[in-house]
C-alpha positions in Angstrom: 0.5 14.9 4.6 0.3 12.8 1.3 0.7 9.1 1.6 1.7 6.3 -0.8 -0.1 3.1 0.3 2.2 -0.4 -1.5 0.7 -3.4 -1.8 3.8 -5.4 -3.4 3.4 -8.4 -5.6 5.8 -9.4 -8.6 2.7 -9.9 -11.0 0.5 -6.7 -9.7 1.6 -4.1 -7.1 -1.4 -1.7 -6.0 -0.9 1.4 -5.0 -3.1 4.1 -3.9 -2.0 7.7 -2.5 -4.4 9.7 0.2 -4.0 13.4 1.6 -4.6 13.6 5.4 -5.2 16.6 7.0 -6.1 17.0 10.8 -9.1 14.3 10.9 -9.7 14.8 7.7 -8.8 12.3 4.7 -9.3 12.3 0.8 -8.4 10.0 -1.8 -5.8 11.3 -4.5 -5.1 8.3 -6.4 -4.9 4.8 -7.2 -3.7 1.5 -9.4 -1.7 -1.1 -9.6 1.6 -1.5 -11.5 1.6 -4.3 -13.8 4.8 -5.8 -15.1 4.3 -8.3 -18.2 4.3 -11.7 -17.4 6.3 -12.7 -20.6 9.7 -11.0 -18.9 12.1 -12.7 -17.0 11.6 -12.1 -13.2 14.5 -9.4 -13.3 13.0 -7.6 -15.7 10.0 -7.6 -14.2 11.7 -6.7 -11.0 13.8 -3.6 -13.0 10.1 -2.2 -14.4 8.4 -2.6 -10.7 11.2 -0.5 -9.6 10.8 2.0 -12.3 6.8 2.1 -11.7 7.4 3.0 -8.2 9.6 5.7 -9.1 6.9 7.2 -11.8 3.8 6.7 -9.5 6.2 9.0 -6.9 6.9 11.6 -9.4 3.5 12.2 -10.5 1.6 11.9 -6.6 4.6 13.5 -5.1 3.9 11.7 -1.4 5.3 13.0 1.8 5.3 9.7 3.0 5.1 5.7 2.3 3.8 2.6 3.8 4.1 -0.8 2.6 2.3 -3.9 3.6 5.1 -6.2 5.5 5.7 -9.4 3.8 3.4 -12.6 5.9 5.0 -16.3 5.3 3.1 -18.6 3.0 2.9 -21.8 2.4 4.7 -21.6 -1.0 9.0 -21.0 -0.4 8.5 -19.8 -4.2 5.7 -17.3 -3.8 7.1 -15.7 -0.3 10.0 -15.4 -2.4 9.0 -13.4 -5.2 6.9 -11.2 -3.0 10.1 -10.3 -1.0 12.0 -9.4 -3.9 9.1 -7.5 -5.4 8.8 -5.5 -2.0 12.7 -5.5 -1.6 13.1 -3.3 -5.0 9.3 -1.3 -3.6 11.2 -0.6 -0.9 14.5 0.6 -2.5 12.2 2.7 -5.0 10.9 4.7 -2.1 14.4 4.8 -0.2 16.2 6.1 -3.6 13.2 8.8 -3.5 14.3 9.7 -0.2 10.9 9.1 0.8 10.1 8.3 4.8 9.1 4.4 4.7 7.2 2.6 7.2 5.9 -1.4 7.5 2.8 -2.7 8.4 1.1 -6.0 8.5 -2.0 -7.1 6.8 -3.5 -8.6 10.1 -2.8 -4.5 11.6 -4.6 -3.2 8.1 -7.6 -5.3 8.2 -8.2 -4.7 11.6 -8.3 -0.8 11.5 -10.1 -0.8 8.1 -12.8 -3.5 8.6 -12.4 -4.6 12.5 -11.5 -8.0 11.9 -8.4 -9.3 11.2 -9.9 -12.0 9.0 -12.0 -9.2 6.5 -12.1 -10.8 3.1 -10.5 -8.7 0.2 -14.1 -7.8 -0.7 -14.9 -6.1 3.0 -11.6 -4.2 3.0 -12.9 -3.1 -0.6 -16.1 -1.8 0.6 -14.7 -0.2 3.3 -11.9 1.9 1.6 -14.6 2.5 -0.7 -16.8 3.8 2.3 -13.7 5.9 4.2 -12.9 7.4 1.1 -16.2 8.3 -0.1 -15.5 6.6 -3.6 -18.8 6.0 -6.1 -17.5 2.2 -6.2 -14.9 -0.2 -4.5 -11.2 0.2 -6.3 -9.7 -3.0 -7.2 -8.4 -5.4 -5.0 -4.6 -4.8 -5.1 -5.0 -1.3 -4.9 -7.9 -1.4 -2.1 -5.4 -3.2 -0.5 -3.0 -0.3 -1.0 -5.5 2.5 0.1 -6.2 0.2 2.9 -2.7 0.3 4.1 -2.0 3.9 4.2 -5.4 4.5 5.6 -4.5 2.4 8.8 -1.0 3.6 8.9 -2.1 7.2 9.5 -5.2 6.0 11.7 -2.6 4.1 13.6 -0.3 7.8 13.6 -3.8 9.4 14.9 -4.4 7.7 17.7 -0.6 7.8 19.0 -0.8 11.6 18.3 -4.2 11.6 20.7 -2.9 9.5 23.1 0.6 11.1 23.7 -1.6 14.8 24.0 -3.3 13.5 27.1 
C-alpha cells in the first residue's frame, strides 16, 4: 500500500508518501507545496489544489491521510488552514483517492510517545523509522509523520481483530 501523508497549511503544505508492506515500511517521497505569498488567497488556494493533484500523479498513492484541522487561538489562521485542507481534501477526493483524518495529538503520540513531541522530536523520529541520512523538514516530517501513524494505527487494528 502507498500512502500520501498531508500536512495542510495555506503558506506550506508538506507532504510525504511511504510504501507499507506487511511490517515493513520505506520512504518514497517527500516536500512541501509552496504557493507564493504575493497571490491572493484564492489563488493560492487554486495552486495548492493543483500541487496536490501533481504530487498524486507522480507518487501514484493507494491511499491518503491528512492531519485534522486543531482550533487556535487566531479565528484568521484556523481559517485559512481549513480552507487550505478543504481544497487538500477535494484534490484527493477528485483523484478518487481513499481519504482518512487524523489528529496531531494521535500523530505525535504513535511517532514520538508523547503527545506534546516538539516538531524537532517528530523530525528525528521519522528520520529514525524511515531510516533517512537526516531529518526532512518540518512540514513534510510532519507529513511522513502522519501517514506513518495512520498505517501503525491500521496495524495494530489488523492484529487485534486476528486474535
Amino acid at each position: 500500500m502507498r500512502i500520501l501523508g498531508v500536512d495542510p497549511g495555506l503558506r506550506c503544505t508538506g507532504f510525504g508518501v511511504i510504501e507499507a508492506d506487511g511490517q515493513q515500511v520505506r520512504y518514497v517521497g517527500s516536500g512541501v507545496i509552496k504557493p507564493a505569498s504575493s497571490d491572493t488567497e484564492p489563488a493560492r488556494l487554486a495552486e495548492l489544489f493543483r500541487g496536490v493533484q501533481e504530487v498524486i500523479a507522480h507518487y501514484r498513492p493507494t491511499h491518503a491521510v491528512i492531519e485534522r484541522v486543531f482550533v487556535n487561538v487566531n479565528p484568521k489562521s484556523t481559517l485559512s488552514l481549513g480552507q487550505a485542507r478543504g481544497v487538500a481534501i477535494a484534490a484527493l477526493a477528485q483523484m478518487s483517492l481513499p481519504v482518512d483524518e487524523i489528529t496531531p495529538l494521535k500523530i505525535k503520540q504513535s511517532i514520538v510517545g508523547s503527545g506534546r513531541a516538539t516538531k524537532e522530536q517528530v523530525q528525528k523520529m521519522v528520520q529514525r523509522h524511515l531510516m533517512l541520512p537526516k531529518p526532512p523538514g518540518a512540514d513534510a516530517a510532519d507529513a511522513l509523520a502522519c501517514a506513518l501513524a495512520w498505517w501503525q494505527t491500521q496495524a495494530y487494528a489488523r492484529a487485534i481483530a486476528s486474535k
